[in-house]
N, C-alpha and C positions, 0 to 999 in steps of 0.2 A: 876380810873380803865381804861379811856381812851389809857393808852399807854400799859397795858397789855396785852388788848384787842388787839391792835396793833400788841404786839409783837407775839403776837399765830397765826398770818398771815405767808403764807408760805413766803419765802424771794423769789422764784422765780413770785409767784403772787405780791408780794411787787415789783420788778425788773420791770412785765410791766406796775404797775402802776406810775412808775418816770421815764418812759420814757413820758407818757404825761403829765405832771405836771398840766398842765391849763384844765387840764378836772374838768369840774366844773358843769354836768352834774347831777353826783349820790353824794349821800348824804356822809362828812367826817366821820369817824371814830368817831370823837368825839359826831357828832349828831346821828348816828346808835345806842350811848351808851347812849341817853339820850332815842331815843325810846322804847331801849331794860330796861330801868328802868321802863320808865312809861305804854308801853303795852306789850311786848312780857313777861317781866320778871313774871308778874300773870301767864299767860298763859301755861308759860314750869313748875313752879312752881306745876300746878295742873298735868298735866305731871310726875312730879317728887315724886309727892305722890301718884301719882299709882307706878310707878316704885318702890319706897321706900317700899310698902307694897307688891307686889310680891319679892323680894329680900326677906322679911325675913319671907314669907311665903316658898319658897322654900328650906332657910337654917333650917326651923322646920321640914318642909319634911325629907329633908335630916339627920338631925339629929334623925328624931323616924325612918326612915331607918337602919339607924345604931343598934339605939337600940334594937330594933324588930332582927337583924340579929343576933348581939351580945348575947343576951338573948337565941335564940336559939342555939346557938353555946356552951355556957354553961351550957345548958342543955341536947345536947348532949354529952359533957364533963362529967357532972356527973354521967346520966347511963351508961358510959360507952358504947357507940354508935358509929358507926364506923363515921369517921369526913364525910364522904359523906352527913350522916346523915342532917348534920346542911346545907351545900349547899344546900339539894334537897328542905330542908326548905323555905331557902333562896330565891331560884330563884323567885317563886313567887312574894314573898315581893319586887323586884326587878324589878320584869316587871310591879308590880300595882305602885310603885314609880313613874317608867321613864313615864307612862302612864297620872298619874295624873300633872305631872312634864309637860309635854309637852301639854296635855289637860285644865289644870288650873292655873299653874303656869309661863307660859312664854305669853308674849304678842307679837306674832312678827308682828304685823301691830303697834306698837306703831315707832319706825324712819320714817315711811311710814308718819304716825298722826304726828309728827312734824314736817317735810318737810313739809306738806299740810298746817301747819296753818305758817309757814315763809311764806308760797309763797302768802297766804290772805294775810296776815299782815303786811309784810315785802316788796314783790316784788313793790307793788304800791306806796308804801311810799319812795324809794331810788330816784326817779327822782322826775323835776319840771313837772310837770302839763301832767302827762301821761292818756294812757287810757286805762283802765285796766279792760276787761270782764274774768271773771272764767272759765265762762264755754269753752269760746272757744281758738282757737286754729291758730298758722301759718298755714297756707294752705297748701294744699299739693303738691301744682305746684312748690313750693320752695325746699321743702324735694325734690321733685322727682328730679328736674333742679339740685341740690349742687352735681350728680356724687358720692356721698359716697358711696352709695350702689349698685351693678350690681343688686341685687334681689331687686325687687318691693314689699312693704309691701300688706300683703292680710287687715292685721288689724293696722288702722292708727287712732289715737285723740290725742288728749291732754287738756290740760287746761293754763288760767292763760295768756291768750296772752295781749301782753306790745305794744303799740304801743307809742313814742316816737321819739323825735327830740333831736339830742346834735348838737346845733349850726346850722351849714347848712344841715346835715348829720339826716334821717330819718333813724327810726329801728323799727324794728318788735322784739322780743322774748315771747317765752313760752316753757313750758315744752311738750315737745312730747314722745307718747307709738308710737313705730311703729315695728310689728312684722309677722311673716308669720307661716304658717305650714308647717313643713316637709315632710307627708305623702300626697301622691296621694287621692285626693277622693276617693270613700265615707270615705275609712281611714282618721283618724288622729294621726301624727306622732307628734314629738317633736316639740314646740313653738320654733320657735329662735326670739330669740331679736335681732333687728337690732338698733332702737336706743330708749335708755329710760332716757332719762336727759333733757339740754337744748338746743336750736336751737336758732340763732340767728341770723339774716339778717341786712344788712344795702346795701348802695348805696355805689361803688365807683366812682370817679369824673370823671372818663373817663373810655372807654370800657380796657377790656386788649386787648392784640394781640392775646392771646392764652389760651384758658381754663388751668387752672392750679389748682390740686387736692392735696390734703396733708394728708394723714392718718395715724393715729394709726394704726399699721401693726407690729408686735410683728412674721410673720411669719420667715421671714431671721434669726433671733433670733434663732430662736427654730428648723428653720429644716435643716440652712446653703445654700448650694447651690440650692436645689432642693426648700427649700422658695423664693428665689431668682426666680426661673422659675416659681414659681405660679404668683410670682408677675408682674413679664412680661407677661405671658398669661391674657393678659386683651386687652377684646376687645370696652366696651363700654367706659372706659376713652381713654382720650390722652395718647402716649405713656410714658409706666413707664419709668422714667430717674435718672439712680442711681451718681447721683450728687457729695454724699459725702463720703467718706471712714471712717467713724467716729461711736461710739456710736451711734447716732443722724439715719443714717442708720439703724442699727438694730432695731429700734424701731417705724420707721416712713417711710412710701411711697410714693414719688415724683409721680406725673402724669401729664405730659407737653409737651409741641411740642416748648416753647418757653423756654431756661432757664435763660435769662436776667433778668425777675422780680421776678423768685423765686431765685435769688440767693442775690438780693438785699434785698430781705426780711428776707431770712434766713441769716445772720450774723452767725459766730462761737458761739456770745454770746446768739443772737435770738434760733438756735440751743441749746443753753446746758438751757437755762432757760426753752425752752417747754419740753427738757426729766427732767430735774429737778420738774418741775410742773407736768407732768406724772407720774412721783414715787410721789410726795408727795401727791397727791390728791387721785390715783388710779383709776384715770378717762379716758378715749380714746378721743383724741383732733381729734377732724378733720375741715378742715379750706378748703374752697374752693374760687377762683377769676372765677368769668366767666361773660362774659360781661361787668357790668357794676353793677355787682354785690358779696358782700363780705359776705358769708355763712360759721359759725361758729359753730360748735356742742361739745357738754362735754356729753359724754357717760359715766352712772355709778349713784349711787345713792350721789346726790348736800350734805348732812352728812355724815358722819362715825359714827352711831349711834353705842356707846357701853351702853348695857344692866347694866353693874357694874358702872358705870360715872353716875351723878346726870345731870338729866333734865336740872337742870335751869343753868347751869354754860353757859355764854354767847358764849364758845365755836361755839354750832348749828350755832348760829346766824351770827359770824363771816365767818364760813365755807360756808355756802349760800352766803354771801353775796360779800366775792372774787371772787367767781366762776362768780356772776353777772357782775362786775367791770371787771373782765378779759375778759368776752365778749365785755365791751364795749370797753377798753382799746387797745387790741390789735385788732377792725375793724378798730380805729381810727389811730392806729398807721401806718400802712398800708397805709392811707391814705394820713396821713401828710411826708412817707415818699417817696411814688411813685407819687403821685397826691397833692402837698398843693392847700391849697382853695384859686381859684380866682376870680372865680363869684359864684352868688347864683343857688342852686341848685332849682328843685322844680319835684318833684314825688309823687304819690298818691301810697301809699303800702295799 
């Protein structure tokens, strides 16, 4: 099952991970399949038999829906009733359905419950000898410092923070909620999410010259020239510098004063693999260099949880656990390709 499991990896997360080959940090594929036999697989298993009994509890719904409509309908049919009749019947039957349908028969904190128990189960088990608190979180001096966002979060936590060494190279990761209100006090307007995924910090081996900011930016895209102006008007990053004429553009915003080390990093192929990894995941990458420090984020929910798809199939599993490896993979790459290691490092994160 090993190289199945393999193969349901996206080929752009495949791409950054053979660029570092010797990364021998996080755990192979083939040991993630032996964990996923012996603990995760009970676990989504019991997962899967909730799910399996909501599914044919809502196709019985569904179906005395039907019947209940049908039966009225032919019995407006028989006295001779004008066909209104059988609708006005109907609607009711209809809004008590969708009612109990959406009040008893759908579970939507269940993707929410199996992300939560990968990130127990799973996140602390992929490395050698990490240290793994639940409850807490990267700080916020990190979030705040990585430039991704001009708006400061009002409401910031997380869980699940990883703290780790690959080789010379310290890291920090966990899952961060970081979101604000819309509306002026005393009101309250619309939640916006700024970011709800993963975060992930490491150390690079020497400072940059120049902050340098990388975002998920879908605005050029979608509004042309006049996205192009939002995205210049930015005052708290480095200047926006529209580097490349490609796809990769439309989807992604340069913020830099220097463009020597973003341009080493971004390759043609570095480029098509991160908007290939972007359509394939459906997640917002944003990647920041400042200092002396490499700040990684994956915006978007770590599954693609489908309600009809059976729990236990090791898909969840594999989908969490690229997403981990690509944070590692690509600080690391970054580093081996601006900075190789020549002496040892030593920082307290």
């Amino acid at each position: 099952m090993g190289a199945a499991l393999f193969l349901q990896r996206s080929k752009a997360f495949r791409w950054f991970w053979a660029k570092v080959p010797y990364f021998v940090v996080v755990k192979t594929v083939a040991e993630i399949e032996e964990l996923y036999q012996a603990a995760l697989k009970p676990k989504l298993e019991a997962f899967e038999e909730r799910r399996f009994t909501l599914y044919h509890q809502r196709r019985q719904l569904v179906g005395l829906t039907v019947a209940v409509i049908t039966f009225a309908g032919l019995v407006t049919l028989g006295y001779g009733l004008p066909y209104w009749w059988a609708l006005l019947a109907g609607l009711p039957v209809v809004a008590l359905s969708a009612y109990l349908y959406r009040q008893k028969f759908v579970d939507p904190n269940m993707g929410t419950a199996i992300q939560e128990m990968l990130a127990q189960e799973l996140l602390p088990k992929l490395f050698k000898d990490p240290q793994h608190d639940p409850e807490k979180s990267i700080p916020y001096k990190y979030f705040s410092e990585s430039m991704f966002f001009t708006h400061l979060p009002e409401n910031f936590g997380g869980r699940h923070l990883l703290k780790g060494q690959d080789g010379d190279l310290p890291f920090l990761l966990s899952e961060i909620s970081a979101s604000y209100d819309s509306g002026d006090p005393p009101t309250k307007g619309q939640t916006i999410i700024l970011l709800d995924g993963l975060l992930f910090v490491t150390l690079f081996r020497r400072d940059f010259a120049a902050p340098v900011v990388v975002l998920s930016d879908d605005t050029r895209q979608q509004l042309g020239r006049l996205g192009r102006k939002i995205q210049q008007a930015n005052l708290y990053r480095p200047h926006y510098t529209q580097l490349f004429e490609d796809e990769f553009a439309d989807h992604f915003a340069i913020y830099t004063n220097d463009v020597v080390e973003i341009r080493q990093i971004l390759t043609p192929q570095t480029r098509q693999q991160l908007l290939q990894l972007k359509k394939d995941s459906g997640l917002a990458i944003h990647f920041s260099l400042i200092g002396n420090r490499i700040t990684i984020a994956l915006n978007g929910p770590l599954i693609n949880f489908d309600p009809s798809a059976r729990c236990d199939n090791p898909a969840y599993v594999m989908q969490y656990y690229e997403k981990v490896t690509f944070l590692l993979s690509f600080g690391r790459a970054i580093n081996e390709l601006l900075a190789p290691k020549k002496t040892e490092l030593s920082w307290d994160l």
